[in-house]
N, C-alpha and C positions, 0 to 999 in steps of 0.2 A: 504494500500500500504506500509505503514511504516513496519506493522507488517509483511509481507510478506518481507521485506530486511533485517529486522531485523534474522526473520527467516533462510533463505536463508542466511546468512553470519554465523550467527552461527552453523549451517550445514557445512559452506566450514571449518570453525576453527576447527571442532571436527575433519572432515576427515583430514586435513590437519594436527592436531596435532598427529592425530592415525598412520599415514602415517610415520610421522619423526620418531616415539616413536619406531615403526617395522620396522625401518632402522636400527636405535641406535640400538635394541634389536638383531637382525640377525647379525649383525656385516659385510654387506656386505661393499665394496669394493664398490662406486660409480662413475662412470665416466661421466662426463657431457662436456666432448671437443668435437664439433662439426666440426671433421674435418674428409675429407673422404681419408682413409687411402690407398684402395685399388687401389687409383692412381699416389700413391707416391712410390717415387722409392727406391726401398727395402736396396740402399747402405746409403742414408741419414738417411732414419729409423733406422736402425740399429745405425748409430754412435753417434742418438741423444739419444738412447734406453742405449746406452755403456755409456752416459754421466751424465743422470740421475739415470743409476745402479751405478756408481761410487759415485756419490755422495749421492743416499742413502745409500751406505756404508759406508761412510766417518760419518755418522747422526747414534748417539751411543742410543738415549733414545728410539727405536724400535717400535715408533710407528709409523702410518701413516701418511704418511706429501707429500706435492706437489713431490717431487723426484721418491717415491716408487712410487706414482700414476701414474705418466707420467713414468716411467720405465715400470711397468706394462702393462699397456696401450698400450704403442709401443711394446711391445715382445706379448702382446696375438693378436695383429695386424700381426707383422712378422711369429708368428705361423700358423695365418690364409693363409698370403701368401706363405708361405714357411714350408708348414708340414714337412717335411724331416730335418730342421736343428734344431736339436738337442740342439742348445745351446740356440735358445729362452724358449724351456723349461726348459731347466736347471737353466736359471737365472731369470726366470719368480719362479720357485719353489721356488728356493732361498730366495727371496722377500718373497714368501707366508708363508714360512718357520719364516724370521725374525719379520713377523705381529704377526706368532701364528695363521696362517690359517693352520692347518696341513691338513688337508685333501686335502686343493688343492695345499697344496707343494709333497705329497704322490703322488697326480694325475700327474703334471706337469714331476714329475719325471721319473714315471710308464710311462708316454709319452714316452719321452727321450728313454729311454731303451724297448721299443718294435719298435721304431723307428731303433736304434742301436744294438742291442744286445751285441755285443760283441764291444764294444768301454768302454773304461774304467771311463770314465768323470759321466757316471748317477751313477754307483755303487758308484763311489766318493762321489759324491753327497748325493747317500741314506746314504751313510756310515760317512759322517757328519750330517747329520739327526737324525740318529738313537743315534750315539754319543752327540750329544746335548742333548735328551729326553733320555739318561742313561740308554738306549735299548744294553748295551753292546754286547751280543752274535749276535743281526742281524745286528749289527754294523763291529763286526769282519766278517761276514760273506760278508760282502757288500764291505770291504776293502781288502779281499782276493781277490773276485772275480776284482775290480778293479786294483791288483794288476797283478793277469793272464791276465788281458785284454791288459796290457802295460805301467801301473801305476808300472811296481819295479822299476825305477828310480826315483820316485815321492817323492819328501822328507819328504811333509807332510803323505803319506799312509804309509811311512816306519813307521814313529815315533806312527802314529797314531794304526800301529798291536803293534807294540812295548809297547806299552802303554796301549790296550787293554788285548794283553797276561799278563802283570804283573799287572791288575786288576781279571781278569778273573782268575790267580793263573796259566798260561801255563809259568814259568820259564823260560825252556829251550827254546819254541819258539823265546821269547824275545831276547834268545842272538844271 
């Protein structure tokens, strides 16, 4: 009987060590809040989702910590509720973007902008994306198109072609 617990425990330890080691290893994103979101009302989610984006903003060393989690969390919730707006994906990419998830800040975004198309905020978005990862040319191209969508008042997309052309070597556009 002993031998048999003995067994059996050291069974649950190895799965249970293999288990955590292929969490750590995938790098996924865990959430363990057991609260049922699809009955809460989408104006509170959102301002709780605004508050915890805020302050994983405000949190400089870009790793994963309780804010991003609970931001996250509530925007792929509000997404679930409300596929149509746009800005849970945006700032859900966002987040995924400052982890170093790239592929599901690419996705969140690619959301965004087949949701919208011609709304300027995803192009922005990609277009600081691409600008971070020193993707210069789909950078300009993303901040152009944000720019025709109704971003040429935007101060940051001005500065941001601006500063792409005089890397890029377009002079003239610059001025």
């Amino acid at each position: 009987m002993a031998q048999l617990f003995k067994t059996l425990f050291s069974i649950f330890i190895v799965f249970f060590t293999a288990q955590c080691s292929f969490a750590a290893l995938s790098g996924s994103v865990n959430y363990k809040i057991p609260i049922e979101y699809k009955n809460m009302n989408e104006e509170e989610l959102s301002s709780k989702a605004e508050i915890y984006y805020n302050n994983a903003l405000k949190n400089t060393d870009k790793k994963l910590n309780d804010d991003i989690s609970e931001a996250l969390l509530l925007y792929n919730a509000l997404s679930n509720k409300n596929p149509n707006n746009i800005i849970y994906s945006l700032r859900a990419g966002h987040l995924y973007d400052i982890l170093g998830k790239n592929r599901l800040a690419k996705g969140c975004f690619c959301k965004a902008r087949g949701i919208a198309p011609t709304r300027p905020e995803p192009y922005f978005y990609f277009g600081e994306y691409y600008f971070k990862h020193q993707q210069y040319r789909m950078a300009l191209k993303m901040y152009n198109r944000a720019y025709e969508y109704g971003y040429s008042n935007h101060s940051l997309t001005i500065s941001r072609l601006k500063e792409l052309s005089l890397i890029l070597g377009n002079k003239e556009i610059a001025k």
